[in-house]
Structure formats: structure tokens, C-alpha cells
C-alpha positions as CSV (number, residue, x, y, z in Angstrom):
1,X,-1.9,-121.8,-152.5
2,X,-3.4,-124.1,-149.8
3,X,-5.0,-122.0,-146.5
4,X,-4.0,-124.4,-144.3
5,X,-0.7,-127.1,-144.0
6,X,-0.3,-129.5,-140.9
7,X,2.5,-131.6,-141.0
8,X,2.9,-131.2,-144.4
9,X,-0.2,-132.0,-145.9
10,X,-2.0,-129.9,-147.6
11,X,-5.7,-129.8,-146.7
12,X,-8.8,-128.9,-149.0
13,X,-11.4,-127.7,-147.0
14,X,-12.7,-124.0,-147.1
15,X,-11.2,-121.8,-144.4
16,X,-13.8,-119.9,-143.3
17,X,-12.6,-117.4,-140.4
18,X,-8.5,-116.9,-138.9
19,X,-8.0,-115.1,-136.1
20,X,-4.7,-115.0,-134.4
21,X,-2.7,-113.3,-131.1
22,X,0.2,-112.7,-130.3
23,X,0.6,-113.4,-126.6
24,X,4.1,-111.9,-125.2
25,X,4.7,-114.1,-122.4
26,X,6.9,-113.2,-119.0
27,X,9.1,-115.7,-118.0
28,X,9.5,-116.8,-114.0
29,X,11.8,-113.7,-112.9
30,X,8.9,-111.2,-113.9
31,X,7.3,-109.9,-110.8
32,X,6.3,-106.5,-108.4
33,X,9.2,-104.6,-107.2
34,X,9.1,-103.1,-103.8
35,X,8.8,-99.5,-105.6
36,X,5.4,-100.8,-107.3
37,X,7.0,-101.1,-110.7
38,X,6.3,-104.1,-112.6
39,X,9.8,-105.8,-114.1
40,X,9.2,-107.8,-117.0
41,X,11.5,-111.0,-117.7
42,X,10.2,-111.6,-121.9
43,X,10.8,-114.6,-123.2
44,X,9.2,-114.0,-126.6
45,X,5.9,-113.6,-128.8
46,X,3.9,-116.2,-129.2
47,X,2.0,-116.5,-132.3
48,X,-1.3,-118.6,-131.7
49,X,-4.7,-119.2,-134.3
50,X,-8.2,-120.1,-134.1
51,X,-9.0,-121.3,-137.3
52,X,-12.8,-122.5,-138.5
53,X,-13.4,-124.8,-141.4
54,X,-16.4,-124.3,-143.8
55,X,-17.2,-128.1,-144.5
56,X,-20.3,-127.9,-146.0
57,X,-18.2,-129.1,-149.6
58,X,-16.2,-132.2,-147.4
59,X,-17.9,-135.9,-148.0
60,X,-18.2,-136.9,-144.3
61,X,-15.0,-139.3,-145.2
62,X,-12.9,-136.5,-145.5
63,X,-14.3,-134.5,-142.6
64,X,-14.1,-138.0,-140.5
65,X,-10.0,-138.0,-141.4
66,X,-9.5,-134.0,-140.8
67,X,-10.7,-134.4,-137.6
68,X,-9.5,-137.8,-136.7
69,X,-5.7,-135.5,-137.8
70,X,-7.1,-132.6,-135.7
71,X,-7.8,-134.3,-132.1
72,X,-4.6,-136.8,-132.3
73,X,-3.4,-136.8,-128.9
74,X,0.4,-135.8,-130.0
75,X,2.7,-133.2,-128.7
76,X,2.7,-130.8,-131.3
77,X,2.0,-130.3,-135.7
78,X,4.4,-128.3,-137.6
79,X,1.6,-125.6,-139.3
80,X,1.8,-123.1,-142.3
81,X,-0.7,-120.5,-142.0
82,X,-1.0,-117.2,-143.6
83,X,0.9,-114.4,-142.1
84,X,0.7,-110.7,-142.7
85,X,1.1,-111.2,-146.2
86,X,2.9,-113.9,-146.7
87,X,2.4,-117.8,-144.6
88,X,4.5,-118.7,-141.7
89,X,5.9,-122.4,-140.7
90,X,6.0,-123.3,-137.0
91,X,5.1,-126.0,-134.6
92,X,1.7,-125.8,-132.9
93,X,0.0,-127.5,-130.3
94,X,-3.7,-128.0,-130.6
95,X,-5.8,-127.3,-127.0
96,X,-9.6,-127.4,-128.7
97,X,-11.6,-128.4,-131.4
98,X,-15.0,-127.7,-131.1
99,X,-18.0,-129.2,-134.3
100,X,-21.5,-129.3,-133.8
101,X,-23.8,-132.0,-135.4
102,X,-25.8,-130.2,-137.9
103,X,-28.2,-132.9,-139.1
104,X,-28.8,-136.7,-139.2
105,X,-29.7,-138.9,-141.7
106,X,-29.9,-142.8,-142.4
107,X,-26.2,-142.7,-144.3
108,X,-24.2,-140.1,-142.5
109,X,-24.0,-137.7,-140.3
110,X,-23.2,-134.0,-140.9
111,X,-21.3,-132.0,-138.7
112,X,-20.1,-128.2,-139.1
113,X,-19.0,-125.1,-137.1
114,X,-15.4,-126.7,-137.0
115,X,-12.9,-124.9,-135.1
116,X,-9.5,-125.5,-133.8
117,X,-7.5,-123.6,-131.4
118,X,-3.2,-124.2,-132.5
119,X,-0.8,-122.8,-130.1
120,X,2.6,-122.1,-130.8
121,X,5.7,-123.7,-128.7
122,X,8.2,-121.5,-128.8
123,X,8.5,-117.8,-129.3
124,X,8.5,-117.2,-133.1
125,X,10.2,-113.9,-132.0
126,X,12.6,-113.1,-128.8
127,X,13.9,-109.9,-127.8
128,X,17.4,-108.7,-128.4
């Protein structure tokens, strides 16, 4: 089973580190009362991922078109990532990838440390 799915590709690179959150955002009637208390207005939980690629095993072809994919300027990639136990389908938008240039030769260059930051769009849970 593939680590990693964007738009329905399968990608073969070595994951080498997931983290995720799960942000529970207020929407705009969430405020102060006058009595101090704090009134939530939920919309949902947002599930978001950092997820860093070990590309030491990628020719620099293949890294080239993972991150051409990676920093397309598009609205959002529909991503399957693992999930508690299982994997979990949902659109994503991407706000950060971050490489560093590891070394230089005469053919190629080789960059690593590749990281991507996917955010979900809409709550993959709301409250009932």
C-alpha cells in the first residue's frame, strides 16, 4: 500500500516522518460574552499533515516532477494518507514546501529534507 496518493497517483518515494493536527476551528459567531464565558460557534475538525519525503532513492527526474506536482499553484489535491489505522481521502490545500540543496555536482543537483505542509478544506468531521 502506497504512503502517500495525490490526485490519484500513487507516489514512490520513502515517507520518512507524518505528523498531523486536528485543528477545531470556531466559526464567526464565536466570541466573549459579557459574563466572561467564551461561546464557541464549531464548525468542524480539520484534519491537516506535514509530511517529509526521504529522497535519497529518487533520480533527480523523479524528484524534479514530485515537486514540480507539489508547488502547482492550484486550489486544492484530493490526498490519501494514513489514518489511525486505516488511510483517509480528502481534499487538501498545500501552504509550504520547504527542500534544501544537499550537494552539487557537474550532472545534477541533489536536494533533500523535503517537506510539505497539506491542509484540509473542509471539516472531515462536524458536530451534531
Amino acid at each position: 500500500m502506497p504512503v502517500l496518493t495525490l490526485d490519484g497517483k500513487d507516489y514512490d518515494v520513502q515517507v520518512t516522518g507524518i505528523s498531523r493536527s486536528a485543528e477545531i476551528r470556531d466559526g464567526q459567531n464565536a466570541d466573549t460574552l459579557l459574563s466572561g464565558r467564551y461561546s464557541r460557534d464549531i464548525i468542524g475538525t480539520y484534519y491537516n499533515y506535514d509530511v517529509t519525503f526521504g529522497t535519497s532513492k529518487l533520480s533527480p527526474t523523479d524528484y524534479d516532477a514530485l515537486y514540480e506536482v507539489l508547488t502547482a499553484p492550484q486550489d486544492y489535491h484530493t490526498l490519501t494518507i494514513p489514518y489511525g489505522q486505516a488511510t483517509k481521502t480528502f481534499e487538501v490545500y498545500i501552504t509550504n514546501v520547504t527542500d534544501a540543496l544537499r550537494h552539487m555536482t557537474r550532472n545534477y543537483n541533489h536536494w533533500g529534507d523535503l517537506t510539505v505542509s497539506l491542509i484540509a478544506i473542509e471539516p472531515m468531521r462536524v458536530p451534531e
